[in-house]
N, C-alpha and C positions, 0 to 999 in steps of 0.2 A: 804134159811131157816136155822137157825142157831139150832141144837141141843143144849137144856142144859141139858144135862147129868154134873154130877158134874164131871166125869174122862176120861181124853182122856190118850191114850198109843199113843207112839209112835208118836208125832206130830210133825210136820218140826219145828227148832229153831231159830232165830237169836238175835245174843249179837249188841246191840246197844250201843257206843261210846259217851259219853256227854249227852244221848237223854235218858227221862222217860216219857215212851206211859201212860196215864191215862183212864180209863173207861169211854166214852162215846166223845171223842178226835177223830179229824177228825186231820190225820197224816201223812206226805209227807216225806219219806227222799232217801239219794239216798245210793245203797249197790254198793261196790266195792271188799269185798274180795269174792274168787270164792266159798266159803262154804256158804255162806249168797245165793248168786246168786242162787246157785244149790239147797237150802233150798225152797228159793221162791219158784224156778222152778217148785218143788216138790208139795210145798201147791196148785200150780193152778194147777197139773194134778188131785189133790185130792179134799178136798172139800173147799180150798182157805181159810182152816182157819191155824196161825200161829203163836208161842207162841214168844214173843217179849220182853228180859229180858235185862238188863244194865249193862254193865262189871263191874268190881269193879276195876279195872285201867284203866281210858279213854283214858292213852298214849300209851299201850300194843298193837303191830300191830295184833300179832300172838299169839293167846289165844289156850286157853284147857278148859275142862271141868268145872274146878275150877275155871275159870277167869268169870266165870258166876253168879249174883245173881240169888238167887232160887224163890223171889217173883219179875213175872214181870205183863204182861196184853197177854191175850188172842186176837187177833186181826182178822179181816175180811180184807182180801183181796180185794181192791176195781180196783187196776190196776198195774201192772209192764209195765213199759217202758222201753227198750233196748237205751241206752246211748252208745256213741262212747268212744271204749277202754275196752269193757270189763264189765264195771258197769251198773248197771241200778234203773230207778228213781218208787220209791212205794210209792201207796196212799192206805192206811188200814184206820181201823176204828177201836178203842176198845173197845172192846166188855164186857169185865168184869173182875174182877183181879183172878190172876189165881198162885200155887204154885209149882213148881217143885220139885215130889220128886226122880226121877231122871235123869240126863240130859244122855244122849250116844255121847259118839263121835265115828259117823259112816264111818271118811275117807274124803269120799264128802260133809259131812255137818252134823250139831246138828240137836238130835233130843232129844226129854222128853216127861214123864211120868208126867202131870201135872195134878191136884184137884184143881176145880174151887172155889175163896172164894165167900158167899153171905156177906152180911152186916148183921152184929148183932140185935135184935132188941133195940129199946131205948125209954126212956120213953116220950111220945108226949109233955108235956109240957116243957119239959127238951130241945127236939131237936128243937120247936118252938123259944124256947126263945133265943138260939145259931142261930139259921134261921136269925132273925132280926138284932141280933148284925153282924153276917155276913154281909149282907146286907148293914146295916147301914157304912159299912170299906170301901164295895164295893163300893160305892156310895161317900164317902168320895174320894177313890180311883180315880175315874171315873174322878172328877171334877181337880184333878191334874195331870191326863194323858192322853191326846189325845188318845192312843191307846183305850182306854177300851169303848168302844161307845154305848148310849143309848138303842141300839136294842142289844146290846151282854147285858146288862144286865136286861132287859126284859128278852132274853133267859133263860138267868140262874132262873129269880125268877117267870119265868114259869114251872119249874122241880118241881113236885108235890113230890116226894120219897126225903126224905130227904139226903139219901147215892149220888142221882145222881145230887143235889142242890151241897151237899159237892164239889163234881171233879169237874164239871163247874165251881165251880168257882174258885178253886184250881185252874183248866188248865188256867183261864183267866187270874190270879193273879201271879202266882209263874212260873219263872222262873231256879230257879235255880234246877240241877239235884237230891243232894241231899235233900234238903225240897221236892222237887214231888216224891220220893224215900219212904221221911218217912208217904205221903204221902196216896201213894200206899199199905204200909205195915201193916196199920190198919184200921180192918175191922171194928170198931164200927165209926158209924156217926159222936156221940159227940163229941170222943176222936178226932176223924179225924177233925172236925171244931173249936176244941179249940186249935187244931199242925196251923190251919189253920188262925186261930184270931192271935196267938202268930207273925204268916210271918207276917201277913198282918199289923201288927204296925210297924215290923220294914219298908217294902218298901215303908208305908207313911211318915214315917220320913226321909227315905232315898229320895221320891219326893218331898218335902216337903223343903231338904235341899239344891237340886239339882233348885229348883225354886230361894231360896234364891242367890243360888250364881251365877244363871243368872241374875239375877236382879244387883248384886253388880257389877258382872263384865262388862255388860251392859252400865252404866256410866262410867267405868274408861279406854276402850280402844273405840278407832275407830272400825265401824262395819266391815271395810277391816282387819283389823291384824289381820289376822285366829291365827296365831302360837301364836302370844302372847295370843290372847285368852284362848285356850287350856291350856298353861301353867299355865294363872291365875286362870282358872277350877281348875286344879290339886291340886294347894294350895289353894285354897280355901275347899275343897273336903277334905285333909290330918286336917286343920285346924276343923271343923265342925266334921268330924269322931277321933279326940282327937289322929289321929296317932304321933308317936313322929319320922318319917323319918328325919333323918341329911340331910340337905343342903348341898350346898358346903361351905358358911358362918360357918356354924355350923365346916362344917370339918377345914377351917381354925384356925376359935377361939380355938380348939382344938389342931392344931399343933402350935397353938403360947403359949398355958398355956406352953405346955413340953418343950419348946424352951429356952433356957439361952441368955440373950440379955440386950443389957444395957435400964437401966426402959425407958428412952428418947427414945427407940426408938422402941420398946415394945410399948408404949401408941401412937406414930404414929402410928403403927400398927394397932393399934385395930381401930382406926378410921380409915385408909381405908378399913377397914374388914366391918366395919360397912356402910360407906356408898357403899360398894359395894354389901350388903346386900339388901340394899334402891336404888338399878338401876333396873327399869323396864327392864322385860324382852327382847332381842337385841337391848341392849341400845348401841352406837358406841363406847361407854365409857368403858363398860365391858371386853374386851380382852387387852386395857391397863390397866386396875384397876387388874384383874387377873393379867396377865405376873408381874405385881409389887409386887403382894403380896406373887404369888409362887418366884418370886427370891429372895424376902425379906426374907422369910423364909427356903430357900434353901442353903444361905448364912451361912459361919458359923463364929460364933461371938465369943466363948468361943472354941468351938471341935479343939484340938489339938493333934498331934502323938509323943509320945514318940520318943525322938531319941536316937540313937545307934552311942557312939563314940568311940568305940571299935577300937583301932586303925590295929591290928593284922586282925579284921571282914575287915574293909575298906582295907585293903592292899590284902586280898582273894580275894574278888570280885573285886576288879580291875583287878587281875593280871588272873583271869577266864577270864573276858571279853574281856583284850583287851593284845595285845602283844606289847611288845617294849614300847614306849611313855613314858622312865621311869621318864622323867623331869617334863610332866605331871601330871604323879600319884605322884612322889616327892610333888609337889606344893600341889596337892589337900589333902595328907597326914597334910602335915605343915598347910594347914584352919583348919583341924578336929582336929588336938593338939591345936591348939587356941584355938577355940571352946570349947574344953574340956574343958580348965583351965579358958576361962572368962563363961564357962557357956552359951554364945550363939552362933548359930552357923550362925545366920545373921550376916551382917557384909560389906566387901568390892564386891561389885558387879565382879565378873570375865568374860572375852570375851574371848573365845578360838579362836583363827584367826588362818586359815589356808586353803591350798584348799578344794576342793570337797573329798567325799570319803576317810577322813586320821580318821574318828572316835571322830567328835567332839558333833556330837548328843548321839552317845552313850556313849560317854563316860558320860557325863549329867548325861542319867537315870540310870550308873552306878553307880555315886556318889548317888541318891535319893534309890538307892537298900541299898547302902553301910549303912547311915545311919538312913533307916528306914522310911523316908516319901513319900508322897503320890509325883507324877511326873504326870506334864502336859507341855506339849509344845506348846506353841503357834510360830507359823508361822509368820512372820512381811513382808516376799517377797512382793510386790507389793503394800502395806499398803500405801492409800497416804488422807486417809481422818481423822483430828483429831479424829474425833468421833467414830472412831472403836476405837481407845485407852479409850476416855474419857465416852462413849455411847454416845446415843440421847437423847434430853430432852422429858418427857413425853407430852407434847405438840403435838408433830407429831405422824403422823398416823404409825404402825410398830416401834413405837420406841423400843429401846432392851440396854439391858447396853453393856458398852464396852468390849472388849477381857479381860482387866485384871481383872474384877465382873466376869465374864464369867468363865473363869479359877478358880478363886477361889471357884466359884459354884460348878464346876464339882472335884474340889479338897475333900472339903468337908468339910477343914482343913485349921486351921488359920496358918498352918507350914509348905504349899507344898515347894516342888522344884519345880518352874516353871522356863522354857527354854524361852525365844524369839529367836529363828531361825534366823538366815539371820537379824540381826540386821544392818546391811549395806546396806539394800535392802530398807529402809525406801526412800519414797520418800514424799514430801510435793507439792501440789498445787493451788487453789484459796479456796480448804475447809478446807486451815489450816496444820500445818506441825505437823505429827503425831510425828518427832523425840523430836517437843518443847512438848508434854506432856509426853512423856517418861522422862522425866526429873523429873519431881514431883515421879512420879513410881520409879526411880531407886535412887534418893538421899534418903538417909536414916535421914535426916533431916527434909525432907515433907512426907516419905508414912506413915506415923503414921498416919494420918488427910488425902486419900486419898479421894477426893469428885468426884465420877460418876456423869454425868450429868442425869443419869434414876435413882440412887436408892436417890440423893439427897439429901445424909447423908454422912458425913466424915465417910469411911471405916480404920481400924487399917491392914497395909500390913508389917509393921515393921519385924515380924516373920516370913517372907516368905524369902527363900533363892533365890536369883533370878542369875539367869547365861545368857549367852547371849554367840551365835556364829555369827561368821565372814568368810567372804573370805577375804576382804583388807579393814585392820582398818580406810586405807587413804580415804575411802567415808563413815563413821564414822561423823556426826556433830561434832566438839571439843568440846562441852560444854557436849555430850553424853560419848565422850571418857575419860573426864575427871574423871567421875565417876566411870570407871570401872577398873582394872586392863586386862593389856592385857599378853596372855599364849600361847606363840605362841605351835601351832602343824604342825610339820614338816610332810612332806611326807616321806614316806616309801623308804628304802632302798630295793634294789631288795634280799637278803635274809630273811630281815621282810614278804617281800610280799609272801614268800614262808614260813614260819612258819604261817603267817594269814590266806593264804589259806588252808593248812593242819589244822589246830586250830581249824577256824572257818567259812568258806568261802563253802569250801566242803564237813564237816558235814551236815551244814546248806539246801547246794543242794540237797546232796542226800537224807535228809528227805522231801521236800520239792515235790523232783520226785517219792518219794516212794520206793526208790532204799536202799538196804539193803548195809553195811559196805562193805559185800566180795563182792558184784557185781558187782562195779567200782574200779580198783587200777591205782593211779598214781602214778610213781614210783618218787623219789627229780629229777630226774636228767631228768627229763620232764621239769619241773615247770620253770627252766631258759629259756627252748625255748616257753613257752609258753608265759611268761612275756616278756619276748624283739621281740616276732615274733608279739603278738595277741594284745600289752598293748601297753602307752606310755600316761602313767599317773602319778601324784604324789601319789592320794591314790589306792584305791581296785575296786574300782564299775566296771570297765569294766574286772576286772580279774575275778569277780562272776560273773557278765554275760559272760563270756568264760568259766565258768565252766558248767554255766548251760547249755548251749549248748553242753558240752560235755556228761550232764548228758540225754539230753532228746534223743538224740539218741544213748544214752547206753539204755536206756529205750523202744527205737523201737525194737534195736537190739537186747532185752532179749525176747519183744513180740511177733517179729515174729518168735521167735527160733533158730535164728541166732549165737545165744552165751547164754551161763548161766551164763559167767562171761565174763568180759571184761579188758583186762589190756590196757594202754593205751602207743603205739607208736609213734616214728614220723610216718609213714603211717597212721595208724589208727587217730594221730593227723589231718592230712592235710586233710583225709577222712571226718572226722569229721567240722573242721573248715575252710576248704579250704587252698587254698596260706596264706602265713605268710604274714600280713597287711605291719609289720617294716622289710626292708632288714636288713642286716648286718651294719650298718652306717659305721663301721670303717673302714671298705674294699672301701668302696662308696665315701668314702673322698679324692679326688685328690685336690693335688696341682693347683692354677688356680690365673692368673689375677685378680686382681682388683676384688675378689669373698673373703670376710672374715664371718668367723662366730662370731656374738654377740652370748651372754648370756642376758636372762631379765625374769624378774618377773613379774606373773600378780595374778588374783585371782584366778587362776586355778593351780597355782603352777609355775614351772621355766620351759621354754620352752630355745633351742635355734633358734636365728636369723639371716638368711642369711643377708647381705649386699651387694650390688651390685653398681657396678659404671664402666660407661663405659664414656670413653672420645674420642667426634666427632669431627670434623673438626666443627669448628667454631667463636665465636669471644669471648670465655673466659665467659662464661655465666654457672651460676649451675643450674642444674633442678632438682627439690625433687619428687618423686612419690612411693604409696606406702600408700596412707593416714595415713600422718602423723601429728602427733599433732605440736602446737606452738614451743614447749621446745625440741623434737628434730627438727623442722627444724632449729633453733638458733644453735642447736649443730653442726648441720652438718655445718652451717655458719662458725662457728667455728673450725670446724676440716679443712677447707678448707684454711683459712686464716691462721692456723696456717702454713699447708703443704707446703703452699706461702710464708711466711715468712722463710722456713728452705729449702726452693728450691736447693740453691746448696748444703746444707749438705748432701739431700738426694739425690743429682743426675740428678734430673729433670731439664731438658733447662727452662728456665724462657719467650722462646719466646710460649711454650708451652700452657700458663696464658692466651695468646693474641689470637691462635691459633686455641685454642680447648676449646669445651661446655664440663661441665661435667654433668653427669646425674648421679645419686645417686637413686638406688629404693632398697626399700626394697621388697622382694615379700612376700604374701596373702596381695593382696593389698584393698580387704573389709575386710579386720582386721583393725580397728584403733589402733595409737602404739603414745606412746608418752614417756618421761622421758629424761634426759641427760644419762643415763647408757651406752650408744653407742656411744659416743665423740671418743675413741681411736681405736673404731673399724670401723668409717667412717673415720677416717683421715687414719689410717692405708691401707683401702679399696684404697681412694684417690693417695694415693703417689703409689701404687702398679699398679693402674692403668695408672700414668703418666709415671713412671718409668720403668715400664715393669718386673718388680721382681715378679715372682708369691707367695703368703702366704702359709704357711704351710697349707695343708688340715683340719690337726688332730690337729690343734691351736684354742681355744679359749677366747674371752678377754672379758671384762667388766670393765668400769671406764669413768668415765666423765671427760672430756680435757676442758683446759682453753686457750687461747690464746696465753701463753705462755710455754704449753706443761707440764705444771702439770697434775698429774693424780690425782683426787679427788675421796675419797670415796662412796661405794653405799648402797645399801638394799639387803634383800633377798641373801644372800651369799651362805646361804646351802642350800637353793631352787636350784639356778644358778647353783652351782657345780653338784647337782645331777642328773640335766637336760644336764649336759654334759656329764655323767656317761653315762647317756640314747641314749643321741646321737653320743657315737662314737670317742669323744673327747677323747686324749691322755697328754693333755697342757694344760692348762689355765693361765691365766694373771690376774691379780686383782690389785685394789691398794695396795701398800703399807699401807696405814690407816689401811685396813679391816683386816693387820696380824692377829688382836688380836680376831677377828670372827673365825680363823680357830681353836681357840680350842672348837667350837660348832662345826664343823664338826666331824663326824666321821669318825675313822681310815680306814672304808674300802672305802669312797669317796678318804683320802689320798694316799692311795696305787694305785687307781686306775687312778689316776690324779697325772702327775707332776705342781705341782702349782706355780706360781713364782708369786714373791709380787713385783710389778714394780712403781717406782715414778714419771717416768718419759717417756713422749712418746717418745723420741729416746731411749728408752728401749724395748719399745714394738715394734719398728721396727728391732731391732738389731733379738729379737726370734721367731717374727712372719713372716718374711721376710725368704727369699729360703735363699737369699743371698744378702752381704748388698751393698749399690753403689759405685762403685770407689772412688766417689770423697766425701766420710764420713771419713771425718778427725780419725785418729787412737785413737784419748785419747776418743770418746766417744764409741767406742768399750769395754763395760763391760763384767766383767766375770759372770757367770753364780751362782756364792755363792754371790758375789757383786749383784747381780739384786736381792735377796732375796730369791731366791727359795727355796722350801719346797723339801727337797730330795726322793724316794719313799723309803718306810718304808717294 
């Protein structure tokens, strides 16, 4: 039995989230925080009644007093149910509207001081004639919404009191929190059913509209395509309610007005803007039509960077970056004074060829720091299908533009530096040879009119600076090399390697490791036993990786407390890095039989080459092994037929021919090896083995032999020499030709190397030989300034 006293004190509270209880509302909802819970608790040991008000921020977990509205509804306790977790589910009843005048917050729960409202009185013909228009809405209502059903609206227009007419059918009608809010908050009937006429035209319009656009979408998809349905809801929905929400169409049209693009290709544009406007929603068409029109626009047509041809700027930043390489930075000087003076800085394509690790990437995005534009590198290693270069045509499914659209994309800029990597690494197969399109790209005669086969518009690359690196220019296409100028970069001399590592190798680690300046010291006179113990390379990359191992257990050793600082010894080296990988070479070099070292070039820098030949009891037969290519096995041919033809100069019995097999191997015999550069250092090998003269240990030669014991010219010279530096080498032999190469050498390979320029291979037997054979006639005995040698300096 419900007391109506107009004023209760002190009544349990609860703030309801989203939810407005109405006066005569039969109400379910479920309470999870423990002040609600304990509030409940409270009302059913009492008399189950509880005042039931609406926050005024529905997202607020954790409220206060003031998060409370003060008009809510008075409610009847019908049932609390204990839910798993702590919550529980309540069916009340509202009882009649009610005002807080003031709320407590008691700890465990709200409570208020709340004044019940009545309904104002109204004048009868005034609330009748509001009664009917109601009604008449309702009823409108009814017949556009399944929910609202013939006996709920009997119910309501069975409510004799006009105030209890008004809520029913408010509660049946009005959904949303704030209109059952405004509601609640007014006590007069009339007022209350003309807040109530004002809903109820808009949710007819709004079912009304919602009918309409089932109806339309209805005909135009399949009753299976849920998602597109929905979607064509939604615009249909935006269109009908006059919203002006942007598309993604909308957002393109938009980034194509602010765009600068020549009109041609601008008004393609907008037609595929448009028809991708007009694709039904997951159309298969759609993520090609996008991907085309974001890269179309992503592309830049006009956007260019100012550049900087500061010649004094470009000569800082090189000489920050990189050390030594001063032929290098020479060259790339003398583009940017061109440059200056004709005004552009495109121009001759340049190939930096050289091994691994000597700094020809960076030097790259040194140049694009130097003068100012944006730097992208593309990778060509393994590339073997055109259409990475050219793209795919929009026909296939995933199609994408090529690396060089690609690049420019991500540039941003009609004037990058763009790199190709490993331009030698091109390979071609049945999808087309990606090095014949690089051709259009790097002649400056066609990238003006570059055509992708995805954006399918001639692109302007004219103003892109393009550079390219190599290992070995020789697996280069010709028609590719043609185009480019080649810049060679040398490998590092063992003092450079020690100025780059102090520079830039071991900065670089110890931020890297987190390791501060004073915490690791290596002192110069480390750095030589670290490059010839732990290296044996032409550039740097396994020196930074020996540093970094130096760093990361100076970094254990600081962690465990071991040390606060660390200076670095040979103990503490060996501790650190183990055994030294390279012996001493030079000490390891004995005199030996039929045992000569080549020199040779490959794309990893200058290595040297044992040669071996042993000579068996047999019937005069050569065996090659060592996997070797065409051009040295002819060589070796060669060097053998020669040594046969000079048989008795050099000593050898000529029954020897008839007598014995020779076998010739080079060892790493899963190395392939091929070139003529080893002619004088297999015949050489050869005769020493017939003859029984063993070869100087610490001799090295290179030079290609003819049949008639010329020595012919080779490649790679200062690679060669400085690989002999490396191995141990106190001599080398070269042709005569190649004099004019040794002023590309540097003076400390000279000094370190006696070098003789020999023309003739009884030359290279007189200084490669222990000692020479009896019966070598005395006039071909030369002198030592006569053989050409380079004296040490």
């Amino acid at each position: 039995m419900i007391n109506h006293e107009k004023r209760y004190n002190d009544i349990p509270t609860v703030a309801l989230r989203g939810l407005v209880v109405l006066p005569g509302e039969m109400i379910h909802f479920d309470a999870g925080r423990q002040r609600s819970i304990n509030a409940l608790n409270r009302a059913m040991d009492e008399e189950g009644l509880i005042f039931v008000s609406a926050q005024k921020d529905a997202k607020k977990a954790e409220i206060d007093t003031a998060d409370i509205l003060e008009t809510g509804t008075l409610c009847a306790l019908r049932q609390v149910l204990p839910l798993p977790g702590e919550s529980a589910r309540v069916f009340a009843e509202g009882i009649c509207r009610a005002k807080a005048s003031v709320i407590y917050d008691e700890g465990e729960c709200f409570s208020a001081d709340i004044e019940t409202l009545e309904d104002e009185e109204c004048v009868p013909a005034e609330g009748e004639a509001l009664r009917r228009r109601v009604m008449k809405k309702l009823t409108e209502y009814a017949r556009l919404s399944p929910k609202l059903t013939a006996d709920a609206i009997a119910t309501i227009e069975a409510k004799l009191m006009i105030g209890e007419f008004a809520d029913a059918a408010a509660n049946a009608v009005l959904k949303r929190p704030e209109q059952r809010q405004m509601i609640l908050e007014e006590n007069h009937p009339v007022e209350r059913m003309k807040i109530m006429l004002k809903c109820f035209v808009g949710e007819i319009e709004i079912l009304k509209a919602d009918r309409r656009i089932a109806t339309e979408v209805k005909y135009q998809v399949d009753k299976n395509q849920k998602d597109y349905y929905l979607r064509e809801q939604i615009r249909a929905i935006r269109k009908e309610l006059g919203e002006t929400a942007e598309t993604e169409s909308d957002g393109f049209r938009k980034r194509l007005e602010a765009k600068v693009m020549p009109e041609d290709i601008k008004q393609k544009l907008e037609r595929e803007i448009q028809r991708y406007g007009d694709l039904p929603a997951g159309s298969h068409e759609a993520p090609s039509a996008r991907n085309y029109i974001e890269c179309m626009l992503d592309l830049p047509w006009t956007e260019t960077s100012e550049d900087c041809l500061d010649l004094d700027h470009a000569r800082a930043v090189l000489e920050a970056d990189h050390y030594g390489m001063e032929k290098v930075k020479q060259r790339i000087i003398e583009y940017l004074a061109v440059a200056r003076l004709t005004g552009k800085v495109n121009g001759q394509v340049i190939c930096f060829v050289g091994p691994p690790g000597v700094g020809k990437t960076s030097i790259v995005k040194s140049i694009a720091d130097a003068i100012g534009r944006k730097f992208v590198r593309m990778s060509l290693g393994g590339i073997r299908d055109e259409a990475e270069i050219r793209g795919h045509r929009r026909t296939y499914i995933g199609a994408m533009p090529g690396r060089v659209i690609a690049a420019m994309r991500q540039a941003g800029t009609m004037n990058p530096v763009i790199l190709f990597d490993e331009i030698d690494k091109l390979a071609g197969d049945y999808h087309g040879d990606p090095a014949a399109a690089m051709l259009e790209v790097l002649d400056s005669a066609q990238n003006f009119a570059f055509r992708d086969h995805f954006i399918e518009t001639p692109y302007d690359l004219s103003k892109v600076m393009f550079l390219t690196t190599a290992n070995d220019k020789n697996t280069i296409p010709a028609p590719l090399l043609d185009r480019m100028e080649i810049i060679e970069v040398q490998g590092y001399l063992e003092t450079e390697k020690m100025e780059i590592a102090k520079r830039h190798l071991l900065p670089r680690q110890l931020e890297k490791h987190g390791l501060k300046k004073s915490m690791l010291t290596i002192p110069d006179s480390m750095y030589p036993a670290l490059i010839r113990g732990y290296t044996a390379e032409s550039g740097v990359r396994n020196l930074e990786r020996v540093l970094a191992g130096i760093c990361r257990r100076t970094a254990c050793d600081i962690g465990d407390g071991k040390a606060k600082r660390v200076r670095l010894t040979n103990e503490r080296m060996k501790e650190y890095l183990g055994q030294p990988r390279y012996q001493d070479l030079a000490k390891a070099r004995k005199d030996a039989v039929g045992v000569v070292n080549g020199l040779a070039w490959t794309s990893a820098g200058g290595d040297t080459l044992e040669i071996e030949v042993q000579a068996v009891p047999g019937t005069g037969q050569i065996q090659l092994t060592g996997k070797l290519g065409e051009v040295m096995k002819e060589s070796a041919k060669t060097a053998f037929t020669f040594v046969h033809a000079n048989a008795d100069t050099l000593g050898i019995d000529e029954k020897l021919f008839k007598e014995r097999d020779i076998h010739l191997h080079v060892p790493e015999g899963a190395v392939p090896k091929d070139g003529p550069s080893a002619g004088i250092t297999m015949a050489t090998a050869i005769a020493s083995a017939l003859s029984g003269i063993p070869v100087k240990g610490t001799v090295a030669m290179t030079g290609e032999i003819t049949l008639r014991g010329r020595v012919l010219p080779i490649g790679g010279l200062r690679e060669k020499l400085l690989a002999a530096v490396r191995g141990g080498m106190t001599a080398v032999l070269i042709p005569e030709d190649n004099r004019k190469d040794l002023e590309e050498v540097p003076d400390e390979i000279k000094r370190a190397l006696r070098i003789s320029c020999v023309s003739d291979a009884m030359e290279v037997m007189e200084q490669a030989l222990t000692s020479m054979p009896k019966a070598m006639p005395a006039h071909i005995h030369i002198s030592h300034q006569k053989a050409g040698s380079v004296p040490m300096q």
